[in-house]
TORMARTOR-331130 format. One line per field, with one value per atom (N, C-alpha, C): x, y, z; residue in three letters. Coordinates in steps of 0.02 Angstrom, whole numbers, plus 50000, padded with zeros to 5 digits. Example, Ala and Ser with C-alpha at 12.3 -4.5 7.8 and 13.67 -1.06 7.14 Angstrom:
2
X (50660; 50615; 50660; 50642; 50684; 50645)
Y (49716; 49775; 49835; 49888; 49947; 50002)
Z (50390; 50390; 50390; 50354; 50357; 50394)
type (ALA; ALA; ALA; SER; SER; SER)
***
This chain:
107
X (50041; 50000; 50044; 50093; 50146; 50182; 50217; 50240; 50169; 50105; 50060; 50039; 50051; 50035; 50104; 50172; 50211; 50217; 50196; 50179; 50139; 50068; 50010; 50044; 50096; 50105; 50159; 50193; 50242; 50201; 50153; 50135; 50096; 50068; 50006; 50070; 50147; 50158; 50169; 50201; 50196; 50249; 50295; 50344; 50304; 50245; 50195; 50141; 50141; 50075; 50095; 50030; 50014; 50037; 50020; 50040; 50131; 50153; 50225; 50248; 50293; 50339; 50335; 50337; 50323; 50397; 50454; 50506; 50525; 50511; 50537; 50488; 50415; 50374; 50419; 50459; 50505; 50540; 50591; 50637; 50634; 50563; 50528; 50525; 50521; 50500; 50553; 50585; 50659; 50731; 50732; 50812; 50819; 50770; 50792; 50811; 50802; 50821; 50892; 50927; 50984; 51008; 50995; 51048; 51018; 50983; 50953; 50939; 50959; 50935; 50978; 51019; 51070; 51133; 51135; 51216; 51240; 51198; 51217; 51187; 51218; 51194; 51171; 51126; 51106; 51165; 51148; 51175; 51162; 51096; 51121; 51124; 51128; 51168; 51232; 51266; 51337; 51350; 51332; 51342; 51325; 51284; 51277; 51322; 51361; 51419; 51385; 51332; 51313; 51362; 51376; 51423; 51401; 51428; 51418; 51378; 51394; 51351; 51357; 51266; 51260; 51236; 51259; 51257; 51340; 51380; 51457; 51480; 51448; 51453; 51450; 51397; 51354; 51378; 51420; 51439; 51473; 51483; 51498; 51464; 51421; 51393; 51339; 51326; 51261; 51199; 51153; 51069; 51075; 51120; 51113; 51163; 51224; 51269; 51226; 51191; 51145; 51118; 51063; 50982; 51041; 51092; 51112; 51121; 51164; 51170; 51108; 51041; 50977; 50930; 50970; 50934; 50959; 51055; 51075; 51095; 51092; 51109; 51192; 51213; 51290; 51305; 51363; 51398; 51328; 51307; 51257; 51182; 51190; 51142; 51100; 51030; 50965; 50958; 50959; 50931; 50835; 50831; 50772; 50734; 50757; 50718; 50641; 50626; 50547; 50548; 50567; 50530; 50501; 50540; 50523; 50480; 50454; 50415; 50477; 50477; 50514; 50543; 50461; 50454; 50500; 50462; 50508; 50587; 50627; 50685; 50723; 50700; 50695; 50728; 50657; 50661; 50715; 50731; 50764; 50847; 50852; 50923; 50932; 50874; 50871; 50880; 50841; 50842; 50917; 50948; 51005; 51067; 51059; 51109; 51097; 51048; 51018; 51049; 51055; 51077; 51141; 51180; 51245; 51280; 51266; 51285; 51269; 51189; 51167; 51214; 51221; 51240; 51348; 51356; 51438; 51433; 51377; 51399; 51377; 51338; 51328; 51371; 51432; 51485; 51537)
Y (49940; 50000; 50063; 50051; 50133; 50116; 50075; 50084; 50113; 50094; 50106; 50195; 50207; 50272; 50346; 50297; 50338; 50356; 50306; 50324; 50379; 50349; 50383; 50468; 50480; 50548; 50563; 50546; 50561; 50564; 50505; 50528; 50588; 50610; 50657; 50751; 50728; 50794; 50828; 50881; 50929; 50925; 50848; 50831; 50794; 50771; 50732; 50751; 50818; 50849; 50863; 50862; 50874; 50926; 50981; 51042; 51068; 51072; 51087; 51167; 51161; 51216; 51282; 51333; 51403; 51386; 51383; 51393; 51334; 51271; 51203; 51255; 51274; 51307; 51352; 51396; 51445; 51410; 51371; 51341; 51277; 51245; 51224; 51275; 51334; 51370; 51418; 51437; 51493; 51480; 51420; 51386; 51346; 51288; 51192; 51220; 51260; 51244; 51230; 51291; 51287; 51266; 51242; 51241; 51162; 51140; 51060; 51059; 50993; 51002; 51041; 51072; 51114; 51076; 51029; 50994; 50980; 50978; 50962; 51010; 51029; 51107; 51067; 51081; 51069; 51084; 51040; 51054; 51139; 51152; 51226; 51280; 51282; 51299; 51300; 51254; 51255; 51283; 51268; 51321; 51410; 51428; 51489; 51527; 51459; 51479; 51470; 51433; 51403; 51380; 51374; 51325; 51269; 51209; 51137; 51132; 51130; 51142; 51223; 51212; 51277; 51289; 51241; 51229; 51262; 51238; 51244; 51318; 51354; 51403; 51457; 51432; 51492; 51484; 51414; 51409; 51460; 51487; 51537; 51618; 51618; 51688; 51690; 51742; 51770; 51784; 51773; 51766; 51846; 51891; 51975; 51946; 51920; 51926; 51869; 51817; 51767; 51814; 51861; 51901; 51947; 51983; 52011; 51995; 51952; 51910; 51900; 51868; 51863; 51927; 51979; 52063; 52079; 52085; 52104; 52022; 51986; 51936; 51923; 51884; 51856; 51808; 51866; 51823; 51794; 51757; 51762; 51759; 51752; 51741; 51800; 51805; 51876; 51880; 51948; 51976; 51947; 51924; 51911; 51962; 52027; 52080; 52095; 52072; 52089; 52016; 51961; 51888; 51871; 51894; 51860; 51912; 51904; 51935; 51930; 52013; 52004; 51930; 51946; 51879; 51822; 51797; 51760; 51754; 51817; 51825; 51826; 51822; 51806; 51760; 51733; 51648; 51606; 51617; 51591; 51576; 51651; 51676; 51642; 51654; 51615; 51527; 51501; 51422; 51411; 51458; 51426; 51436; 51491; 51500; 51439; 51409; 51378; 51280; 51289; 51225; 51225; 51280; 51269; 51262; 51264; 51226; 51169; 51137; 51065; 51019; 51058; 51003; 51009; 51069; 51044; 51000; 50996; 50950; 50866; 50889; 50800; 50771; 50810; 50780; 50756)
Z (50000; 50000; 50000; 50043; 50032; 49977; 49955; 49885; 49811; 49820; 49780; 49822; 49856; 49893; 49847; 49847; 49830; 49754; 49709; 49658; 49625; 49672; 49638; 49673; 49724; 49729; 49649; 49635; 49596; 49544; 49510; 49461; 49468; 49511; 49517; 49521; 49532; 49536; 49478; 49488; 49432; 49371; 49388; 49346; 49288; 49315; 49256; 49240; 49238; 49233; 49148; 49110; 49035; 49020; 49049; 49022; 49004; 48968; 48941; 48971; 49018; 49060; 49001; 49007; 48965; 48944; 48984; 48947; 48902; 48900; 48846; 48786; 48771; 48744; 48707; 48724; 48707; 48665; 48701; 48682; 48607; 48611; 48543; 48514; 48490; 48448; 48434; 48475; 48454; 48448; 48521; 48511; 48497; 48485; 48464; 48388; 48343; 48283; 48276; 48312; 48318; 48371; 48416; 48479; 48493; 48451; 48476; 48550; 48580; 48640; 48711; 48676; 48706; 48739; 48730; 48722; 48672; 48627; 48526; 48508; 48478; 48401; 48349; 48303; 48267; 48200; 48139; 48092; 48075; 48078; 48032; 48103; 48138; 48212; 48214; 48198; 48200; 48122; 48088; 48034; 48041; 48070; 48098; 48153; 48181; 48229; 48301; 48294; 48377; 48409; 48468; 48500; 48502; 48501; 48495; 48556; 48631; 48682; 48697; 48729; 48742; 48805; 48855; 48914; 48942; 48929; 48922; 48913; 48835; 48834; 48887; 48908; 48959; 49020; 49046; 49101; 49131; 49209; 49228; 49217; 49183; 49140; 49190; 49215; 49251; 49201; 49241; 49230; 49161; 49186; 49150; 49098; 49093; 49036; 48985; 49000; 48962; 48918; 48979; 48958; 48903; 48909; 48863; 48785; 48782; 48726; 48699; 48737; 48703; 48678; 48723; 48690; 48630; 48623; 48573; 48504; 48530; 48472; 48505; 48464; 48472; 48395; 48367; 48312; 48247; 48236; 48183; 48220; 48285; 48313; 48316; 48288; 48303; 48373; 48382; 48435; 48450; 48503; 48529; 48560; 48549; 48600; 48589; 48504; 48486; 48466; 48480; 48472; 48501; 48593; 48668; 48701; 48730; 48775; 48865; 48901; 48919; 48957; 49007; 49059; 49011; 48959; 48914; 48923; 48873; 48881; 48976; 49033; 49083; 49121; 49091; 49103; 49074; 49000; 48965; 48982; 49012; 49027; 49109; 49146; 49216; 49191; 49149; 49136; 49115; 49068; 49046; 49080; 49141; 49196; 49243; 49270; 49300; 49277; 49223; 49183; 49169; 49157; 49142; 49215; 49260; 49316; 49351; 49332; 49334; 49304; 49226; 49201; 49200; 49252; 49277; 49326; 49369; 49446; 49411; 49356; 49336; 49303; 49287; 49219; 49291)
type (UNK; UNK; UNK; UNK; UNK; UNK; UNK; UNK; UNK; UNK; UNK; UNK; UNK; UNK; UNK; UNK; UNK; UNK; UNK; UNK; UNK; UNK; UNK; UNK; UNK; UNK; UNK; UNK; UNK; UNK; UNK; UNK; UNK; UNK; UNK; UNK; UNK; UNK; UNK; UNK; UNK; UNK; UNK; UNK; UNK; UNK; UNK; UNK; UNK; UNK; UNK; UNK; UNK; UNK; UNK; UNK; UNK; UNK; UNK; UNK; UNK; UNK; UNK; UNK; UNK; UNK; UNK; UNK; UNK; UNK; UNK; UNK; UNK; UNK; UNK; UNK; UNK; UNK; UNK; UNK; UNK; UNK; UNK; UNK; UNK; UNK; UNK; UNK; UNK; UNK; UNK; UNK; UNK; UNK; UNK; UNK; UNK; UNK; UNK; UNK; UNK; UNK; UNK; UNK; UNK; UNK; UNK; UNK; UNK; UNK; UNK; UNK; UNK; UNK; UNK; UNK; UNK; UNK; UNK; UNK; UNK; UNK; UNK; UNK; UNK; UNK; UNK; UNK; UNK; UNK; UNK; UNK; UNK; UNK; UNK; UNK; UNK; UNK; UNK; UNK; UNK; UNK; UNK; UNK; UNK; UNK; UNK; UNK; UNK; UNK; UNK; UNK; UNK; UNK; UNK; UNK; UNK; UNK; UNK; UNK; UNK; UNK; UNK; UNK; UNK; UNK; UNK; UNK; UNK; UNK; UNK; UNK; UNK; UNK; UNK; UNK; UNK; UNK; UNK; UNK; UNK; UNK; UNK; UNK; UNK; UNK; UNK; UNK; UNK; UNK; UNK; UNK; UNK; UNK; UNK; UNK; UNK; UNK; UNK; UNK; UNK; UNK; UNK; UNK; UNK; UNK; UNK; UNK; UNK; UNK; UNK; UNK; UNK; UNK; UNK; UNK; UNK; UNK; UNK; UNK; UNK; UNK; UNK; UNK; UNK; UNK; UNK; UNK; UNK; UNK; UNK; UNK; UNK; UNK; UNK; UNK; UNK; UNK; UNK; UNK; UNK; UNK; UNK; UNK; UNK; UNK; UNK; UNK; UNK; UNK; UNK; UNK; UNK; UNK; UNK; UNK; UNK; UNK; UNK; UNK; UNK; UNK; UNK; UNK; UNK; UNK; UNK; UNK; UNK; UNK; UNK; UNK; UNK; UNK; UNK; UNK; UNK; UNK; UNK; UNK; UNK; UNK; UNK; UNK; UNK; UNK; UNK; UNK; UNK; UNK; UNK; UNK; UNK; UNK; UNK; UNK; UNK; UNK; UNK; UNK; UNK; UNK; UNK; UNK; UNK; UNK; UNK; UNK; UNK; UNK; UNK; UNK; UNK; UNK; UNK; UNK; UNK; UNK; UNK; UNK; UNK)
***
């Protein structure tokens, strides 16, 4: 009964809930073209001069030097300032500061 108790909590939290996080939402629509799932660049990403990871890149860079780069663009990369909505550009720069240090303590 507590193993069938601990389930039905996990499935019921908000890691399995239907609805898709605002920022993966973002990230389907502005960065997977190029930046794939952000440890592999996509073919025409790395042709544009993506970095291969873009976890790595960003490592060390604050939540503001990220949000920057996503205001003004970087190297072939467009400026996002009229794509994103700020909250958007935000989040984006918080998620990818947020990850380029997840994914140093997991290597």
């Amino acid at each position: 009964m507590k193993k069938l108790m601990i389930v039905a909590m996990l499935c019921t939290s908000p890691a399995f809930a239907e609805e898709t996080p605002p920022v993966t939402k973002v990230w389907q629509k502005k960065c997977k073209k190029c930046h794939g799932d952000g440890e592999v660049a996509t073919r025409i990403g790395i042709k544009m001069g993506a970095p291969e990871n873009l976890y790595e890149s960003t490592r060390g860079k604050t939540i503001d030097e990220i949000l920057e780069s996503l205001l003004e663009g970087k190297n072939k990369m467009p400026s996002f300032e009229k794509k994103m909505t700020a909250d958007q550009l935000r989040e984006m720069a918080s998620y990818l500061e947020l990850a380029s240090k997840v994914k140093k303590v997991i290597e």
